[in-house]
C-alpha positions in Angstrom: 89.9 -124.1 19.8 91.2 -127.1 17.4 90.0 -128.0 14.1 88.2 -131.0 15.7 86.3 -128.7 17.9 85.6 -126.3 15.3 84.2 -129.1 13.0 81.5 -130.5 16.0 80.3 -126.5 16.6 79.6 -126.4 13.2 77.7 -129.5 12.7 75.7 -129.0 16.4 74.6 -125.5 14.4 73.6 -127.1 11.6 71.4 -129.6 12.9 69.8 -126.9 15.4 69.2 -124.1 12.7 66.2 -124.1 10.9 65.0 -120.7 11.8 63.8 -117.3 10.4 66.1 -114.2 9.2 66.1 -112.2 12.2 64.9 -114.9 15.1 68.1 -115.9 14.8 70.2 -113.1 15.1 68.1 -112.1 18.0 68.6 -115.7 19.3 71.8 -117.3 18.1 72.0 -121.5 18.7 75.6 -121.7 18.2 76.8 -120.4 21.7 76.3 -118.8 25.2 78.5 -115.8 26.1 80.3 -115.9 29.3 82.2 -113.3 31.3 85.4 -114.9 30.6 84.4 -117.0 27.5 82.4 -118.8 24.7 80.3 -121.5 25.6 79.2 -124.5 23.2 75.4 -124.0 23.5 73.6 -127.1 24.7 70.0 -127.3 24.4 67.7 -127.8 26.8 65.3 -131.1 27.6 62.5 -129.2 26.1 64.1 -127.8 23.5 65.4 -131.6 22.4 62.1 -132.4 22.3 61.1 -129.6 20.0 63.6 -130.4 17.9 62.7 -134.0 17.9 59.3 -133.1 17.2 60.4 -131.6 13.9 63.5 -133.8 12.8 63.0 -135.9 9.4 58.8 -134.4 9.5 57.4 -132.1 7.2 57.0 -128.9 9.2 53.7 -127.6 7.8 52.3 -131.2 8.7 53.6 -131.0 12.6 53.0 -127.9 13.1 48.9 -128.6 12.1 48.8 -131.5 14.5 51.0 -129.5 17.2 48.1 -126.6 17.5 45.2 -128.9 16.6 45.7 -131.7 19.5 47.1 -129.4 21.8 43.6 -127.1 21.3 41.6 -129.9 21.6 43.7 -131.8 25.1 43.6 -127.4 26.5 40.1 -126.9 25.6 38.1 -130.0 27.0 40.8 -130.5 30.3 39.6 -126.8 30.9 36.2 -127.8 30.4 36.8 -131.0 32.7 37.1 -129.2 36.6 34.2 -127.1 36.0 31.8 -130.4 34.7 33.1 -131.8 38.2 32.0 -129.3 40.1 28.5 -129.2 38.6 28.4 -132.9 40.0 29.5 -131.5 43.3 26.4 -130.1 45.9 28.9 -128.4 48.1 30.5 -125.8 45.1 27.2 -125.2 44.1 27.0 -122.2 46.4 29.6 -120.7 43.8 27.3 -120.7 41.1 26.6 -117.4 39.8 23.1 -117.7 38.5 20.9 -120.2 41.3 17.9 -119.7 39.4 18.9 -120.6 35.8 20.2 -124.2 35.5 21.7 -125.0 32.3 24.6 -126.8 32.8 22.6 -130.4 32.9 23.9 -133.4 31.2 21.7 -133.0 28.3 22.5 -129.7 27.4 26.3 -130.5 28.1 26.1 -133.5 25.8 25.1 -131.3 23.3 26.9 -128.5 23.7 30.1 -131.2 23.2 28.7 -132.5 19.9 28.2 -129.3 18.3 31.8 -127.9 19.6 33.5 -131.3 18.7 32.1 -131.2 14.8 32.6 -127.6 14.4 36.6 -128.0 15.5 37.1 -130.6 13.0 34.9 -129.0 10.1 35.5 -125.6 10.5 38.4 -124.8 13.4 40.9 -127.3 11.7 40.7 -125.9 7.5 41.4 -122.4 9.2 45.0 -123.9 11.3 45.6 -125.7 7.4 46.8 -122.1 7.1 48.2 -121.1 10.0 52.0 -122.8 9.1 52.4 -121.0 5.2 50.9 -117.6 6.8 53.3 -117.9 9.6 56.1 -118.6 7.8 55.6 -116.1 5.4 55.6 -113.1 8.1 58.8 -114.7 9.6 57.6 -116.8 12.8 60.0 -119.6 13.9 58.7 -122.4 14.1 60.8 -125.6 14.8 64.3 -123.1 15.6 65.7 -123.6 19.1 66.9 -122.2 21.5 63.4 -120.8 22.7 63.0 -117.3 23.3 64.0 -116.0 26.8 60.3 -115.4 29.2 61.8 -111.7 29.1 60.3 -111.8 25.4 57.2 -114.3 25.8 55.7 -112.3 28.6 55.5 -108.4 27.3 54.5 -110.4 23.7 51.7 -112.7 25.6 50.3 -109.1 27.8 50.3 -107.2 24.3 48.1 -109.6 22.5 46.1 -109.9 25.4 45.3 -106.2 24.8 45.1 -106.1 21.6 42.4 -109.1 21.2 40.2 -107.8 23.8 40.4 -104.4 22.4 39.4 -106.3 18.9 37.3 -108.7 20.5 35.2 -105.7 21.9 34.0 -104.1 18.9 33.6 -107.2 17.3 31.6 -108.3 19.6 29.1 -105.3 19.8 28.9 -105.4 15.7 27.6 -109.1 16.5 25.2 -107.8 18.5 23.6 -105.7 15.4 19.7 -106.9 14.5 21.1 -108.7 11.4 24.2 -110.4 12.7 22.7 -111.4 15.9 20.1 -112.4 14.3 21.6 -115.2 12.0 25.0 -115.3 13.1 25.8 -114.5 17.7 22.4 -116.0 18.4 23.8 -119.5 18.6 26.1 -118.3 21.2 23.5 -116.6 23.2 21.2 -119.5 23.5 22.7 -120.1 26.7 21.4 -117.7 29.2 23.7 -119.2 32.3 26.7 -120.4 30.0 29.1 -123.1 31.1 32.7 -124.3 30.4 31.8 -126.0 27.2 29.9 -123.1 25.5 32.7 -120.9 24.9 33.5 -122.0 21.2 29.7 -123.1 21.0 29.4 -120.3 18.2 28.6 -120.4 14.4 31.3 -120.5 11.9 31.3 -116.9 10.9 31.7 -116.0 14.5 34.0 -118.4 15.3 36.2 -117.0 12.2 35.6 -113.4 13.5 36.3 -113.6 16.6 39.0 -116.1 16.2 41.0 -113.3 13.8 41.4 -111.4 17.2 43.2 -114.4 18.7 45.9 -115.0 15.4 45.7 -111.6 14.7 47.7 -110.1 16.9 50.6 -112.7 16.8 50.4 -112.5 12.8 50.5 -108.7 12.8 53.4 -108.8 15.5 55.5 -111.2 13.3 55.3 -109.6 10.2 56.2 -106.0 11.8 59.3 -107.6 14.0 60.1 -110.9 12.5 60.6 -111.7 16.3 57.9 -114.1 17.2 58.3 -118.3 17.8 55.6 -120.6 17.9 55.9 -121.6 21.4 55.3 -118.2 22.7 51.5 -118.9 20.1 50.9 -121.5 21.7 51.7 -120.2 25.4 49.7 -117.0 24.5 46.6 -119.2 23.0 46.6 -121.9 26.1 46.4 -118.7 28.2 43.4 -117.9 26.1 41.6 -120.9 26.2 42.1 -121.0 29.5 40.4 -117.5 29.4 37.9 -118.2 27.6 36.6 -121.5 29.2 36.9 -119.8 33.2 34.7 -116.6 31.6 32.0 -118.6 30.3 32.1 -121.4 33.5 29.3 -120.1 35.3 31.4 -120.2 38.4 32.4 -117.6 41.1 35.2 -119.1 43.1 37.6 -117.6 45.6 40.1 -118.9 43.5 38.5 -117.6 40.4 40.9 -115.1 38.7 39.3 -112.0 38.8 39.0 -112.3 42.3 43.1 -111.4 42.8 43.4 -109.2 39.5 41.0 -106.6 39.8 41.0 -105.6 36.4 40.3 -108.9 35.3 37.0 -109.4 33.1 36.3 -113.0 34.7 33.5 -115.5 34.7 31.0 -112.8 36.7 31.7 -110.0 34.1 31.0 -112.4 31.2 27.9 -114.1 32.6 26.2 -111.1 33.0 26.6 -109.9 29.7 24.8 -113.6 28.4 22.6 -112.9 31.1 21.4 -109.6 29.9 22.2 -109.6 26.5 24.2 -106.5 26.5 27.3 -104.9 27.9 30.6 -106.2 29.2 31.6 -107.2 25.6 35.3 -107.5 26.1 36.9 -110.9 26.8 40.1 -110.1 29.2 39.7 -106.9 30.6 37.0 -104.8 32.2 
């Protein structure tokens, strides 16, 4: 290798580190090894775009509207399939509660409001913090490459586990007289939930519960230093997406609990709001 080639590995480093201590040992952005030699490392369209995202911005300030608009565009274009099919007679069958109709316009309308003003009062202070808290327990955050889907899946399936294992006793201490009273009560006022009800929580619940979500990839970081913020956001799009089927009020073929059996799902979660008891976790039964 010349000097001249030496020189534009260098710089092409440069520009793509901005990483953690240990993300990128685990990950180096300088080259690809080969079976018979070094590769420059070129990134990848994505991974441009990452970069691009950050480049010249103050990090703490993309990183805010990265997880705020994304929640918002995951959460409502969850929301949007399941308001279609309440304006479809033939899904109705699929409905898992004929009796109870909640899911009219009004109710929807409202629902929307309330969830609308509580991400911007109360949902977007608490992801002020995310970036400094993150940072501080070693995440990545605008470093490329990405990590490889051998690491994002066994680190999506572990916080999977461990939120619904916190989101289960959580959820049965809201249950208690008092905190039911004052604080999960809001939550329960929908008997036959729909799509748009799952944040339709108070704050205090909404911060409880949500420490289950950010918990485990907080906890995970500061133990390994091995986490990036695009395996966050993959594991919290999964849980929206979770959280928005579970509370949808629909049974469909399709529905996911119907091909993984151990699955909690939109029948185990609607009972639980229609009884007012049991089936507290979130993901699994």
């Amino acid at each position: 290798m010349n000097q001249a080639e030496k020189n534009s590995n260098a710089s092409a480093a440069q520009s793509l580190h901005n990483s953690k201590v240990g993300y990128r040992d685990r990950y180096p952005p300088i080259c690809k090894e080969n079976a018979t030699t070094t590769l420059p490392y070129t990134p990848s369209y994505l991974e441009t775009q990452w970069s691009s995202l950050f480049e010249g911005r103050d990090e703490a300030l993309v990183t805010l509207a990265l997880l705020f608009v994304s929640h918002e565009i995951i959460y409502f274009g969850r929301c949007l399939p399941y308001m279609i099919a309440d304006q479809m007679p033939s899904l109705q069958k699929y409905k898992i509660q004929q009796k109870t109709i909640q899911n009219t316009a009004q109710n929807q309308w409202k629902v929307f409001r309330y969830v609308l003003l509580s991400h911007f009062l109360f949902e977007l202070p608490m992801i002020v913090g995310f970036h400094p808290i993150a940072v501080y327990f070693g995440m990545a955050i605008s470093a490329v490459p990405f990590p490889p889907l051998s690491k994002v899946i066994p680190q999506v399936v572990l916080f999977f586990i461990f939120e619904d294992f916190f989101h289960y006793w959580a959820h049965r201490a809201l249950h208690y007289g008092p905190l039911y009273k004052h604080i999960h009560k809001l939550h329960h006022e929908w008997s036959a939930p729909f799509g748009l009800a799952a944040e339709y929580a108070h704050p205090i619940e909404v911060m409880i519960l949500g420490t289950g979500t950010i918990g485990g990839p907080l906890i995970w970081c500061y133990f390994t230093h091995d986490l990036h913020l695009v395996t966050t956001l993959t594991w919290m799009t999964l849980r929206l997406f979770q959280a928005v089927e579970a509370h949808s009020g629909y049974d469909f073929p399709w529905s996911t609990h119907n091909w993984l059996p151990f699955w909690s799902g939109s029948e185990h979660h609607d009972y639980h709001h229609m009884a007012f008891t049991n089936n507290f976790s979130t993901s699994f039964r």
